[in-house]
C-alpha positions as CSV (number, residue, x, y, z in Angstrom):
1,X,128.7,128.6,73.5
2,X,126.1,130.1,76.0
3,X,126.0,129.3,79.5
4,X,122.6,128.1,78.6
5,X,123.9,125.8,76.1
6,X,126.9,124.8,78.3
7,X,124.2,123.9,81.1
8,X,122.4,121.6,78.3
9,X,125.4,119.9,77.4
10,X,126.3,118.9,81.3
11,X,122.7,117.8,81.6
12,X,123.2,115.6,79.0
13,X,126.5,114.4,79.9
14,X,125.2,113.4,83.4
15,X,122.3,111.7,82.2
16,X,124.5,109.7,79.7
17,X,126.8,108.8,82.5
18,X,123.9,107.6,84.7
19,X,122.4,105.4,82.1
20,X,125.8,103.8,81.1
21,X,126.4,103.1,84.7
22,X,123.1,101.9,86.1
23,X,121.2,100.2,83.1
24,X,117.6,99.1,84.1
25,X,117.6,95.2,85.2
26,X,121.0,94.9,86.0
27,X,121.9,93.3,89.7
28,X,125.2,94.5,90.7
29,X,128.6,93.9,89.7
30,X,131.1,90.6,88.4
31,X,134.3,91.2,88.4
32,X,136.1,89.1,86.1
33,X,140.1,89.4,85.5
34,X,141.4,89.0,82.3
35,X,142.8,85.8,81.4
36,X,147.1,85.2,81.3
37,X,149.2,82.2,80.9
38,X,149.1,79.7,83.5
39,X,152.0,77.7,84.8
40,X,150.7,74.9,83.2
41,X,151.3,75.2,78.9
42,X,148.4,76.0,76.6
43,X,146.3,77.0,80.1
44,X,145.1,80.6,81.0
45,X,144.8,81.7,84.5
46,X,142.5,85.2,86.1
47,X,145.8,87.4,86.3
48,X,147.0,87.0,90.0
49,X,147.9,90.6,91.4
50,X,145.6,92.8,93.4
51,X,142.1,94.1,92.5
52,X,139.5,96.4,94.4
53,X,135.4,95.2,94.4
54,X,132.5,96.3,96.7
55,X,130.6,94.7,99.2
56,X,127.9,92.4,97.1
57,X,130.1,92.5,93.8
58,X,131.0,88.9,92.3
59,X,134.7,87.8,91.7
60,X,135.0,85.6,89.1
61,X,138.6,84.0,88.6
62,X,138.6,81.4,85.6
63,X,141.1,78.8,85.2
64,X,141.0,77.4,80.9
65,X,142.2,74.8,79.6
66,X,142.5,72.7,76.2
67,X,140.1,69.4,76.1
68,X,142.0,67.9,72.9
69,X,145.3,67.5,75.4
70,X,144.0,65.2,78.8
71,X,147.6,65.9,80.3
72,X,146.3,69.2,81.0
73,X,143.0,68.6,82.6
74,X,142.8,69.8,86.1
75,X,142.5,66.5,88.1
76,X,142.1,68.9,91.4
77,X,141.3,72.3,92.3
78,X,140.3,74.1,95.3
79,X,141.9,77.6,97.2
80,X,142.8,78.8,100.2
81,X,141.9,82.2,101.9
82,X,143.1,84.2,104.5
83,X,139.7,84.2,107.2
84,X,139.4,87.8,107.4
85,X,135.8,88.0,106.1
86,X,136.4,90.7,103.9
87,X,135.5,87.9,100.9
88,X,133.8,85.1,101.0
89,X,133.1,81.7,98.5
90,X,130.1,82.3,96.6
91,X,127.0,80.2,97.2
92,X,128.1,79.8,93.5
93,X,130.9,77.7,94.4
94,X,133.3,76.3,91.9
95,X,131.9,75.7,88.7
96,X,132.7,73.9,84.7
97,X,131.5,76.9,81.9
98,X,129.8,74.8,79.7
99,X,130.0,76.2,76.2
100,X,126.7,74.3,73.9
101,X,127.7,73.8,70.3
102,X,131.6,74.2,70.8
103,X,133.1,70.6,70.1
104,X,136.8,70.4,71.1
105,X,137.3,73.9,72.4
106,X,138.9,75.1,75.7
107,X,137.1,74.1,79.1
108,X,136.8,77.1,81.6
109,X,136.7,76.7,85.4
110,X,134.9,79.5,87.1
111,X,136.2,80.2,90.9
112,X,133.5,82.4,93.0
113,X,133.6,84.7,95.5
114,X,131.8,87.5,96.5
115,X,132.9,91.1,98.6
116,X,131.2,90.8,101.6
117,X,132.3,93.7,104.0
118,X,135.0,96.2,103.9
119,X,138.4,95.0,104.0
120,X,141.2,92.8,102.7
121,X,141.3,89.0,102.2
122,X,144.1,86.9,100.4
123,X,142.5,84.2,97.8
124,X,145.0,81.4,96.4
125,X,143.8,79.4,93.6
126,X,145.2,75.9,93.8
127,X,145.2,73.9,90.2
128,X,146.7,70.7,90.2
129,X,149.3,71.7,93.4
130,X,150.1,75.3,91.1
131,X,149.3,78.5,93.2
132,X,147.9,81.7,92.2
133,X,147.6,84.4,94.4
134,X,145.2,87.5,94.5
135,X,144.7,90.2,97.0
136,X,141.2,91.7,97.1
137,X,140.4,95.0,98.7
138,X,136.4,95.6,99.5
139,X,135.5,98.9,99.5
């Protein structure tokens, strides 16, 4: 290939890259862990462990759950986090995802925070007296 072609393909590359990364209309970044199984049977939990955001991106960490069994309903949830600052509750807050049409589907409990200067805070889920732990690092 010639350099000039070579130049025209890492042109092309780059501007593929950029558009992938920084689509038109999109405000910032969610970060949502995938979903394991919770201490608690037929439940999913975010995946505790340790995950890296920046300042202004949205944590998400869902807790679901089967409606058809009531034993497993949450009948309390809240967290606990270290008071660093590094992350914050979102205005957000603790929410039910509502899913319209789906009759006796799983319920999902969204948890929110958000990065909100660089640093480390500890956030512990709390379901029902079951803790779930997750370290997040703010870049």
């Amino acid at each position: 290939m010639s350099r000039l072609g070579s130049v025209l393909v890492a042109c092309m590359v780059a501007v593929l890259a950029t558009t992938a990364s920084g689509t038109d209309g999109v405000k910032g970044t969610t970060v949502r862990p995938s979903q394991v199984k919770a201490n608690v049977e037929g439940c999913k939990i975010a995946k505790p462990g340790s995950y890296a955001v920046s300042v202004g991106d949205l944590i998400e960490l869902d807790y679901t759950y089967p409606v058809v069994l009531p034993s497993v309903i949450p009948k309390k949830v809240g967290f606990q986090q270290t008071l660093i600052g590094a992350v914050g509750p979102s205005a957000l807050g603790i929410r039910l995802v509502s899913t319209p049409g789906l009759v006796g589907g799983p319920e999902t409990i969204a948890f929110y925070f958000e990065g909100k200067k660089p640093g480390q805070d500890a956030v512990t889920l709390i379901i029902d007296g079951d803790e779930y732990a997750y370290k997040l690092t703010v870049k």
